[in-house]
Every structure is written in structure tokens, then in C-alpha cells.
N, C-alpha and C positions, 0 to 999 in steps of 0.2 A: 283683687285690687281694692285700694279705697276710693267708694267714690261718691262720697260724699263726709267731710268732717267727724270722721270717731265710726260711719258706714262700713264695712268692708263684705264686697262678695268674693263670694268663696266656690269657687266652680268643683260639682261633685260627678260622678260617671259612674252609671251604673246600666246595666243590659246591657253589654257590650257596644251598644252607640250611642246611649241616650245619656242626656246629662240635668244637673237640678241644681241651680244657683242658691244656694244658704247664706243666711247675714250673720254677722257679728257686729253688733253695736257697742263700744266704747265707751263707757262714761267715766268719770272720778270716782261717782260715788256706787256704779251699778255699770253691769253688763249683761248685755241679752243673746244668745243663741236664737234663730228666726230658723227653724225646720234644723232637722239632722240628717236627710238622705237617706237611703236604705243602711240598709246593717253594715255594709264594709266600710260606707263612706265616714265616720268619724275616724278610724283610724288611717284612711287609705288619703283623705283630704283635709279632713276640718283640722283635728290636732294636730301634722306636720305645719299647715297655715300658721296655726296658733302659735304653734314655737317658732316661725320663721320671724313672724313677727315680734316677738320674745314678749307673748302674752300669755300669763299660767293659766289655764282653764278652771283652776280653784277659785281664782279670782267672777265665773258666773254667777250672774244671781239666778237670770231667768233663762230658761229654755222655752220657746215660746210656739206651737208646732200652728203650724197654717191651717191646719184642715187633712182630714182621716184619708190619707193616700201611703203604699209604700214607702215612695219614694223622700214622703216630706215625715214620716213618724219611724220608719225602720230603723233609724238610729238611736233612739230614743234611750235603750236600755246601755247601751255602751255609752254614749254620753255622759249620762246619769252617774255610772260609773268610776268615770274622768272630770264629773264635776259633782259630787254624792252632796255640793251643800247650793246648789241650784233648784230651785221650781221647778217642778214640771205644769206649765199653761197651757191653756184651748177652749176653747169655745165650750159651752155647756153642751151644746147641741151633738158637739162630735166628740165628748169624749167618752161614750160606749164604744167605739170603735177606735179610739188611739188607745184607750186602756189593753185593748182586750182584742189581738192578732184573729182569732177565731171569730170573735164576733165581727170584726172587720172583715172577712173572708166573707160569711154567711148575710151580712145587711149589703155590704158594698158590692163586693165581685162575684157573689152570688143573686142577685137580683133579682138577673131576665131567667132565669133556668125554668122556674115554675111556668111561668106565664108565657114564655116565648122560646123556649127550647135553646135559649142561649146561656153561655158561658166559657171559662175557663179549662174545666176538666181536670182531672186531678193532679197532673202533672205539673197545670200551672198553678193550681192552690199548694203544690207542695213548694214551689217556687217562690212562692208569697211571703210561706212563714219562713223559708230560709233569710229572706231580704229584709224580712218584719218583726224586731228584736223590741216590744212593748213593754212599757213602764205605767206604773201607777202615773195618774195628774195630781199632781197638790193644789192646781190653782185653778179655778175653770174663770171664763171671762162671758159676760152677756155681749160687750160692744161698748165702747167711750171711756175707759179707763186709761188712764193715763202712769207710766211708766216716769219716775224721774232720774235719770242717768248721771246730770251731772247738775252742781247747780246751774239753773239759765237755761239746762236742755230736757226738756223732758217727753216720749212720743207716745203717741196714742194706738191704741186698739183699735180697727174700725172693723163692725158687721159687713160682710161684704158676699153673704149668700150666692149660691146659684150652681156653682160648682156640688158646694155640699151644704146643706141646712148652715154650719158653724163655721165656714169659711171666714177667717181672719187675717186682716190687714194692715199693717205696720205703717202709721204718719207720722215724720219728722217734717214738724210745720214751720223747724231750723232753715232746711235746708230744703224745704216743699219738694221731698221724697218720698214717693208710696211704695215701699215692700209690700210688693203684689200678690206673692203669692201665684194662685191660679185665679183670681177674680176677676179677670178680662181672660179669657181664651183666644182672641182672636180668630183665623180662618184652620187651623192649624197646630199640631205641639209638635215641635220639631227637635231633631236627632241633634246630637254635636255638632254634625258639619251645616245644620240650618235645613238640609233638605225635611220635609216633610216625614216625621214617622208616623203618626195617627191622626186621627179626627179630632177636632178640639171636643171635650169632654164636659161639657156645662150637661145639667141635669135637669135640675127647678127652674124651668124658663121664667116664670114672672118674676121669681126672687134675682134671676140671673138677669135680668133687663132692666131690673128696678137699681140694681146694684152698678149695671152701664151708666146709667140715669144721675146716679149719686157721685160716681166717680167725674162724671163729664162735668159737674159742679162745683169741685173742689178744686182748689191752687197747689195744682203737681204740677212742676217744673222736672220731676227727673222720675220716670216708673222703672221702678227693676223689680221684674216677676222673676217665675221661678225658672220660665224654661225660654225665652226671649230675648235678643239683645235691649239692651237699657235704650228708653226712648227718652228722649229728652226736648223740653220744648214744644213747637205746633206738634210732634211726632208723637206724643202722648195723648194728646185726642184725637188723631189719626188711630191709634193703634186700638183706643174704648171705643170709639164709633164704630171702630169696622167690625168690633167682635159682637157688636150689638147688630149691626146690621147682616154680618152671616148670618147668625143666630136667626133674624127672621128671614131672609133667604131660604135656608133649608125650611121651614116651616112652608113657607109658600109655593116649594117644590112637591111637599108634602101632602098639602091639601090639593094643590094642582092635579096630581096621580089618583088621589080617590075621586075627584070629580070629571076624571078619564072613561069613571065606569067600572074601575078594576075593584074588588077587594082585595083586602092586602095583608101580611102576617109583616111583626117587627123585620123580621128576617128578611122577607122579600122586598121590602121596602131598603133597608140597609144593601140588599145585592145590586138594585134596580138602579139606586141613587147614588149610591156611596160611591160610585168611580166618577163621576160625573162634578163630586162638592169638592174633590180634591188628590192630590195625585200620592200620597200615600202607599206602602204595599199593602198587596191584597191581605195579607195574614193580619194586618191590623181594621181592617175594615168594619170589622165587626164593633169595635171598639164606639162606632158612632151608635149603639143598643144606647148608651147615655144621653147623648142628645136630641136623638129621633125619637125615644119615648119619651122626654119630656116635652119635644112639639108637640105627639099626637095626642098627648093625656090635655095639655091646653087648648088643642084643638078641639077636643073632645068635650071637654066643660065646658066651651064658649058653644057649643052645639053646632058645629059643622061638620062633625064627622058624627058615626056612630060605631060604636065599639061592640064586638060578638065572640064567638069563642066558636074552633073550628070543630071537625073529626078530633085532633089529637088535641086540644083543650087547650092550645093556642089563641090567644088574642089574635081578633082580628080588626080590622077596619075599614067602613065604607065613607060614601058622602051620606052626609047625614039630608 
């Protein structure tokens, strides 16, 4: 739907429940693509939308991807495609991993494997690249540039870290609309029907807090993230306070558990707490390896915890 002035989201569905809202910005003189979805979804959502609309996809300029995930780069090369004289844009930070499927697998969804015995397993890295169709970037962005779409409208880039180093945010200061992205997680990323499917997935906790911080400062009157219904109004600092305030909730569960006395592997701390922060299934559980080690690595610098390595060469951690 449109919703906001020349705005349109664009509902995408992919993992059999899961879904990821993509924009389409309208101008006179330019138009932007905001994420692509995994691989089927350009052809399965975004270009039926587009002709529904009786919008040519030649007419793109930019393609603009939020930040190194499946769901928001898998489309990328089919897009590309369907619109061969568009940009491909992203953050400087994250485009070793929107260029390059493999290295996305091996920095992002390979991580904890070394250090904490966690991961994917090959089954789902082959799952990955089916979903994860990569293109060169033509354009990388540091943060503050501005995009002019039409004359009188033109929106801006914003840094918006935490999820990933290069996490980028889309301001129409038109219609004080942030194209979210993932840069509020809230308590939660949830399935099509809204229930709970995983752990919210922020990483870089000080960049991810600082990024709350920036966002709670700014004149959004309307956020539509990627996996979220649109908040609009007091519900738009309701919805960044709260994903800042989880954020340090599980932290404070975190160091609470080591100062119980216990030590602890990423693992055991994910089995011990992760039913507890939210009601998710168990098969996703795991999925909080992203958030829980960027508590315990800030815990760990701020010197309250103390970090070791077990029998099997697993991190582990105590009270410091």
C-alpha cells in the first residue's frame, strides 16, 4: 500500500511464515528500491506490485539494500536484472557481504561456529545461497546523503548501526517517515501472522543503543521497519524505547546469571535464558548467539564479566 506520498510498502514472504516489507519510492525525477527480499521475492511480489501499479521497473534509479541479511539482499541479482540501469547502494561497511553470498555466509551466519560451537550447519548455508542471488554495489554510502526524487522531495541516508556495522535508514523529512529497516529490533521479529518467530537480532550493542538514542531524537511521525507493523505517532517512541530497553533487559539477565556463581558457554546461556526473554520456538532460539554475544562482549569490556575458553575451546564466562 501507499503510505506515505510517492512511499509504497510492499509485503514479501519468504520461509514459509516469515515476511519483509520493501519500499518503493516515487519521484518525477528518480525512484528507489529500499531492500529486495530473498531471491523469489522480486518476481513472486515486488514486480507484480510494480505493474499493478503501472510502474515500469526501468524507470529505477536506485536500489538501495538496508543492511547484509538474506532476506533484505537475496533479491538483488534478479532485480538488477528487471532494472539493469539502477544502482546498486549500501553502506560501505556492509558491502563485503551484499557483494559476495559466500562471504555473507562465512562473516554473518558463520560467526559463533569457531568460538561457541554454534551455527547453521550445512543444510542451512545451502539454504542461504538458494535465497541469496548477489550483485556487484555501484554505489556504497557512509551516512547523510541525500537522494533528490522529485523536485521539493528529496530523502536521506541515515547510519543507523547495531544490527550490522552498515545498517542504513531511509528519512523522508516530507512526510517524517523512517524506512527502518532493522534498526529498532524491538522485544521480538515476528512471522506473518505477528506471533513471535525469533529473538530480535541487534549485535553491536553500543552502536545498537546509540542508534535508539538517535532515532528517539529525531521527527518520525510514521516508522515502517522491515518486519513490524507501521507505528505511527506516541507508537513510534514506544516502539525505539522499548527495543532499547529489551536490549538492556537481556544484558541485566546476563550478568545477573554470572553473578549467581555459574560459568557459562554462549550456548548455555542462550538454553538457560532464551525461553524466559520470549516466546518464540525452540528451533529459533539459538538465533539470540546475536544479541547475547554482543551483551556479553560489552559486558566484558566494561570489566564485569571475565571471559575464558573451556575443555572444547569454547568461550566461556564468569563474574568478573
Amino acid at each position: 500500500m501507499e503510505i506515505a506520498p510517492g512511499i509504497h510498502r510492499i509485503t514479501c514472504t519468504f520461509g514459509g511464515s516469515r515476511m519483509v516489507f520493501v519500499h518503493l519510492l516515487i519521484g518525477q525525477r528518480a525512484a528507489m528500491l529500499v531492500d529486495t527480499g530473498c531471491a523469489g521475492n522480486p518476481a513472486g511480489e515486488i514486480l507484480p506490485y510494480m505493474d499493478r501499479i503501472g510502474f515500469d521497473p526501468a524507470r529505477l534509479t536506485y536500489i538501495l539494500v538496508t543492511h547484509s541479511d538474506l532476506d533484505h539482499q537475496g533479491g538483488n541479482l534478479p532485480m538488477k536484472q528487471a532494472a539493469p540501469n539502477a544502482l546498486l547502494v549500501c553502506h560501505n561497511l556492509d558491502r563485503p557481504w551484499i557483494e559476495d553470498t559466500e562471504a555473507l555466509i562465512q562473516g554473518r551466519y558463520s560467526q559463533f561456529e569457531a568460538d561457541h560451537g554454534i551455527g547453521y550447519g550445512e543444510a542451512g548455508k545451502a539454504g542461504i545461497r538458494r535465497d541469496t542471488l548477489s550483485a556487484p554495489v555501484d554505489l556504497t554510502l557512509s551516512g547523510g546523503e541525500t537522494f533528490t526524487l522529485s523536485d521539493g522531495w528529496s530523502v536521506e541516508a541515515v547510519h543507523t548501526p547495531g544490527h550490522t556495522w552498515g545498517h542504513t535508514a531511509v528519512y523522508d523529512p516530507r512526510s517524517r517517515t523512517l524506512i527502518a529497516g532493522e534498526a529498532s529490533l524491538w522485544t521480538h521479529i515476528p512471522n506473518a501472522d505477528w506471533s513471535p518467530a525469533l529473538p530480535p537480532t541487534y549485535c553491536y550493542v553500543d552502536t545498537y543503543l546509540a542508534t535508539q538514542d538517535r532515532l528517539l531524537s529525531m521527527p518520525i511521525d510514521q516508522l515502517s521497519s522491515a518486519h513490524w507493523p507501521l507505528q505511527n505517532g506516541p507508537a513510534v517512541r514506544d516502539f525505539i524505547a522499548e527495543s532499547r530497553n529489551y536490549c538492556l533487559h537481556v544484558e541485566a539477565q546476563l550478568l545477573a546469571l554470572a553473578r549467581s556463581g555459574v560459568t557459562f558457554t554462549l550456548r548455555e546461556a542462550i538454553d538457560g535464558l532464551g525461553r524466559t526473554l520470549g516466546a518464540w520456538p525452540d528451533a529459533t532460539n539459538q538465533d539470540f548467539s546475536y544479541g547475547m554475544a554482543g551483551n556479553l562482549d560489552r559486558l566484558t569490556r566494561r570489566g564485569l564479566l571475565r571471559a575464558a575458553r573451556n575443555a572444547a575451546g569454547h568461550v566461556t564466562w564468569s563474574a568478573a
